[in-house]
C-alpha positions as CSV (number, residue, x, y, z in Angstrom):
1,X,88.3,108.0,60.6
2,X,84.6,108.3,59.4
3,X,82.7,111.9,58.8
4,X,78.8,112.3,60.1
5,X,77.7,115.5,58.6
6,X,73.6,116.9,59.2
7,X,72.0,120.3,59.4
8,X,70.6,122.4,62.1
9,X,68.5,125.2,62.1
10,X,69.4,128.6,62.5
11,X,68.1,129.1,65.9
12,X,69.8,125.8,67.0
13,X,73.2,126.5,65.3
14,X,72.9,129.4,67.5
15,X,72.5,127.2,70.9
16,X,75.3,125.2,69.7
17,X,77.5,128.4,68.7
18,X,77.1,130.0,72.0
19,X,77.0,127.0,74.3
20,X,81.0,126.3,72.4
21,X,81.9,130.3,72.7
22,X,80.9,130.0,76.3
23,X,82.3,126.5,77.4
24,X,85.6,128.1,75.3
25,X,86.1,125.7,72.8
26,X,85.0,124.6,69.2
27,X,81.1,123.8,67.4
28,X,82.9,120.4,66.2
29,X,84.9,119.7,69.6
30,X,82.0,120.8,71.4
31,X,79.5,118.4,69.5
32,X,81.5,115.7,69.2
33,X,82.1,115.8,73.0
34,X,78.0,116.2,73.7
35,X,77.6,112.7,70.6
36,X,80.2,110.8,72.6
37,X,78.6,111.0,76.0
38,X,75.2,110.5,74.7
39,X,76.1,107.5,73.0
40,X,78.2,106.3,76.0
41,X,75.0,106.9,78.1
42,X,72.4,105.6,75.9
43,X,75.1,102.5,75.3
44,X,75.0,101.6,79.0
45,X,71.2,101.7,78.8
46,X,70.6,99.6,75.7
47,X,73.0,97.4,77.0
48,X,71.3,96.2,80.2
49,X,67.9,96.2,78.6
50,X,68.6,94.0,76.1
51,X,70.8,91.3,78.0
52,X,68.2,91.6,80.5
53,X,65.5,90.6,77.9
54,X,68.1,87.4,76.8
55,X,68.2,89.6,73.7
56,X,71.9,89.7,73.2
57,X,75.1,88.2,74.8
58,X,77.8,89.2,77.6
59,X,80.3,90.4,75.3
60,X,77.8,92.3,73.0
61,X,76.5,94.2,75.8
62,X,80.0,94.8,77.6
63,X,81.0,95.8,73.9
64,X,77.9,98.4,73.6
65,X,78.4,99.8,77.2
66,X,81.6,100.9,76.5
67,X,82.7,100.1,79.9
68,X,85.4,98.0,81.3
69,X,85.1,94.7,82.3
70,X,84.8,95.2,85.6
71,X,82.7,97.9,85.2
72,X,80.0,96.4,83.5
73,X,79.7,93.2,85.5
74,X,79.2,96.1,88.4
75,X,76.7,97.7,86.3
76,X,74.5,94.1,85.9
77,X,75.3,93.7,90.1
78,X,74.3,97.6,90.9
79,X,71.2,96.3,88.6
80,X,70.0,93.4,89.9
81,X,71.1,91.5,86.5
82,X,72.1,88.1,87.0
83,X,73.8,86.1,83.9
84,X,72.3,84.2,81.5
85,X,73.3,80.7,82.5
86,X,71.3,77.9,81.0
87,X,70.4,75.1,82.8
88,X,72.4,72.5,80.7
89,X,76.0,74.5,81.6
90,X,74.7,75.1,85.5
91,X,73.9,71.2,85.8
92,X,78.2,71.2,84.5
93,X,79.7,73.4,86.3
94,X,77.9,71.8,89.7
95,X,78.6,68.4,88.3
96,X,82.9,69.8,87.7
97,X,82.3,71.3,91.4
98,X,80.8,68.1,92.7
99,X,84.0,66.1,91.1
100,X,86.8,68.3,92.5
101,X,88.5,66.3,94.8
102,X,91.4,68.3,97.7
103,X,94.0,65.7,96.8
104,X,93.8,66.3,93.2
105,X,94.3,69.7,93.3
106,X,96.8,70.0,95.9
107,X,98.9,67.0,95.2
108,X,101.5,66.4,98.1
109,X,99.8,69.3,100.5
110,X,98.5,68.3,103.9
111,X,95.2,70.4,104.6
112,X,96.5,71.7,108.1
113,X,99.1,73.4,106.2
114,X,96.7,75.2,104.0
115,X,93.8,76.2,106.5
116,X,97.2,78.1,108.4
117,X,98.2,79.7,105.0
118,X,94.8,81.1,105.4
């Protein structure tokens, strides 16, 4: 476990000391609790804005958001923030799509028996 140590004046100390008194609980628990959510919330911001800008990756930003998986793909949907998909992979994946063939995948299955399974 790592230490961060830095000074605040007296008047803020003060804040701090009776914002902890009041909320009932430590100066460290309570600043520790107000740095974690700050960086959680700041995290989720820095995230989208730089895989928005193509800056960094998927898993970087997921990493920096500190949210689940499924959370964070939410997060790009609830923002408007479609993936990063270069042109080369989306020409591949249509070309795979394009290739799929029903009897290759569902070797020995009549399709009537699978549009009434759904």
């Amino acid at each position: 476990m790592n230490q961060i140590n830095f000074r605040l004046s007296k008047d803020e100390y003060d804040t701090v000391k009776l914002i902890a008194n009041l909320s009932n609980i430590s100066i460290p628990a309570l600043i520790k609790d107000l740095t974690k959510s700050e960086i959680k919330k700041r995290g989720k911001k820095l995230a989208l804005e730089l895989y928005k800008q193509n800056r960094i990756g998927f898993k970087k930003a997921w990493k920096i958001s500190q949210l689940s998986f499924h959370e964070f793909t939410q997060l790009l949907v609830n923002n408007d923030i479609e993936p990063h998909i270069s042109e080369e992979l989306d020409k591949k994946v249509v070309n795979l799509a394009d290739s799929l063939n029903f009897d290759d995948i569902f070797i020995d299955k009549n399709k009537d028996i699978l549009k009434n399974l759904i």
